[in-house]
N, C-alpha and C positions, 0 to 999 in steps of 0.2 A: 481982126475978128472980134464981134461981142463977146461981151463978159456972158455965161451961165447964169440964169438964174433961176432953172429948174431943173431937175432930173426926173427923166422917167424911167423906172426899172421893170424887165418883165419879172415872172415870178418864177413860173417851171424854169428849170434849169443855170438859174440866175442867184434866186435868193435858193430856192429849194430844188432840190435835185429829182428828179421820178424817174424811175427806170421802170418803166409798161410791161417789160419783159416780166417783173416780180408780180404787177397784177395779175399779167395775161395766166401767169403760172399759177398763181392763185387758185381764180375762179377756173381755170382747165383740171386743176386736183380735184374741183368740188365735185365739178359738173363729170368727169372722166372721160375729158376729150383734149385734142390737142393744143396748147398753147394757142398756134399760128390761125387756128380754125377758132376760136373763140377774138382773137385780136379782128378776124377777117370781121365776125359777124357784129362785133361791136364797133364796126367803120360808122354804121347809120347812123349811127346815136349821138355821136362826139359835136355835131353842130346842133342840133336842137339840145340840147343838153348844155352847152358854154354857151346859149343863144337864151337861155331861162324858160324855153318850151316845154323842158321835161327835167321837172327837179323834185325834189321829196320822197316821197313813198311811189308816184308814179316811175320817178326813176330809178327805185330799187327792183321793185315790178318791172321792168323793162329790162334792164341787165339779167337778172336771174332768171326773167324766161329768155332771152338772147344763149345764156349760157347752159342754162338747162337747170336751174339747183334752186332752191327755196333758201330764204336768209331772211330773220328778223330785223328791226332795224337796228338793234346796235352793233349786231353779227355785221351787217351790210355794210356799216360806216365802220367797222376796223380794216373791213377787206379792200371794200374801194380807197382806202387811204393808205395801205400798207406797203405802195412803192415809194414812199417820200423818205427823202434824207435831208437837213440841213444843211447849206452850205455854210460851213463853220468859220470859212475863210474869207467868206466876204460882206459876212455881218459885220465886222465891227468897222469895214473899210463904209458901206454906206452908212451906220451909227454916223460916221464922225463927220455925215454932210447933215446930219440932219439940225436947222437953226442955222445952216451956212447959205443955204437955197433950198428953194421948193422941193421934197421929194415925195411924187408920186408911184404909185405900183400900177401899168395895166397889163393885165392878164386877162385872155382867153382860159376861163375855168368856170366852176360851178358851182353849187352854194354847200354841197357837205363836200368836197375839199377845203372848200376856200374856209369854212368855219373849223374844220377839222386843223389847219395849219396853223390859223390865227389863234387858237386857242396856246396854241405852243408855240408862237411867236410873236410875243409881245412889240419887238420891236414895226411892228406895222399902226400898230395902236398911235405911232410917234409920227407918222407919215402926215404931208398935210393932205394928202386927199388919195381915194383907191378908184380905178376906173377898172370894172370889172364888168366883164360880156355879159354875165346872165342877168347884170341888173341894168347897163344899160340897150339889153335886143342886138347887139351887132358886135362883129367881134374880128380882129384883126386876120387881115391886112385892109377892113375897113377902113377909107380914109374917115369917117365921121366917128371911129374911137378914138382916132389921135385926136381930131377937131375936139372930140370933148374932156381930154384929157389936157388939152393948154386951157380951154376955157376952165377947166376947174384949178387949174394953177396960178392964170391972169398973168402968163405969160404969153411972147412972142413967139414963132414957131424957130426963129433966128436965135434966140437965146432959151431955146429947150433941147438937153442932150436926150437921147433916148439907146436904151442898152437893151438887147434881145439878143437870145443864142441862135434863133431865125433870123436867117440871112433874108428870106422873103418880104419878111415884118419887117426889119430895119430900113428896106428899101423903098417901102410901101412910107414909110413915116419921111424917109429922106427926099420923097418926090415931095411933098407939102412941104419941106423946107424946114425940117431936125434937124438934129445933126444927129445921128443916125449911127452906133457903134455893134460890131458885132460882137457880142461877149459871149469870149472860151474861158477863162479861168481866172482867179483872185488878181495873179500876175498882171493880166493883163488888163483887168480892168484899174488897178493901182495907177497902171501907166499912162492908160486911156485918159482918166479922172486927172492925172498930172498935165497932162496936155490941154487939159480943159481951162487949169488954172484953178485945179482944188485938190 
């Protein structure tokens, strides 16, 4: 089997943890409706929005009348951002590939998370390249995200791993020929990465 000589990391759930639950509960406090009935109505919105159709003030506007409630922008940007957690435990495990092989991030996300995180997570600033949906229109299990995520590495798709907590998306990158891992936890991606031969 080839040597590695890129990784691609997702971001939800991988590097940063989001539990939707904490949003949905959020904006359902603001607005005085339920949880399940605010997650339902903001189903439309999730692909035009990681697709960069609907970003900025359009997309504060869209959520608040979805949810029912008025929110300034910097109200807007604590709230939409307030289910993220860092995953503490498997920063320093990607740190230590970074200068050993290519490490990219793609993610299906949007421009005030994706700005919201990086502010607080320096370590992406160290990546060599970010393939992110709303800046390039298409967003996984697209196969032309993966395509454009080796082209920004200039690697092979034989010697690119790729790590997602979606089993769909891993799949989706494993038929173009990844190597394609499902990532649950620190554990296991330690192990994954040993196997890799890093």
């Amino acid at each position: 089997m080839p040597a590695v000589d890129a990784v691609v990391l997702d971001l939800g759930n991988v590097l940063v943890f989001h539990d939707d639950q904490v949003l949905w509960q959020a904006l359902a406090g603001l607005g005085g409706k339920k949880p399940e009935e605010v997650r339902e109505k903001l189903g439309g919105l999730w692909d035009p929005c990681n697709r960069g159709h609907l970003a900025g003030d359009e997309l504060r506007r869209a959520v608040c009348a979805t949810a029912g409630i008025e929110l300034e922008a910097d109200a807007f940007r604590d709230l939409w951002n307030c289910h993220f957690r860092f995953h503490d435990e498997v920063l320093p495990l990607v740190e230590s590939l970074i200068g050993r092989v290519k490490v990219l991030l793609l993610s299906n996300t949007n421009a005030t998370h994706l700005d919201w995180i990086r502010a607080r997570l320096p370590l992406l600033d160290r990546f060599d390249g970010l393939v992110l949906s709303y800046q390039v229109g298409v967003a996984k299990p697209d196969p032309a995200i993966f395509r454009r995520a080796l082209e920004m590495a200039g690697t092979s798709a034989e010697r690119t791993a790729f790590f997602d907590d979606v089993e769909a998306y891993v799949k989706a990158a494993s038929a173009l020929g990844l190597r394609g891992h499902v990532f649950t936890d620190a554990a296991a991606f330690r192990r994954q990465l040993a196997g890799l031969g890093l």
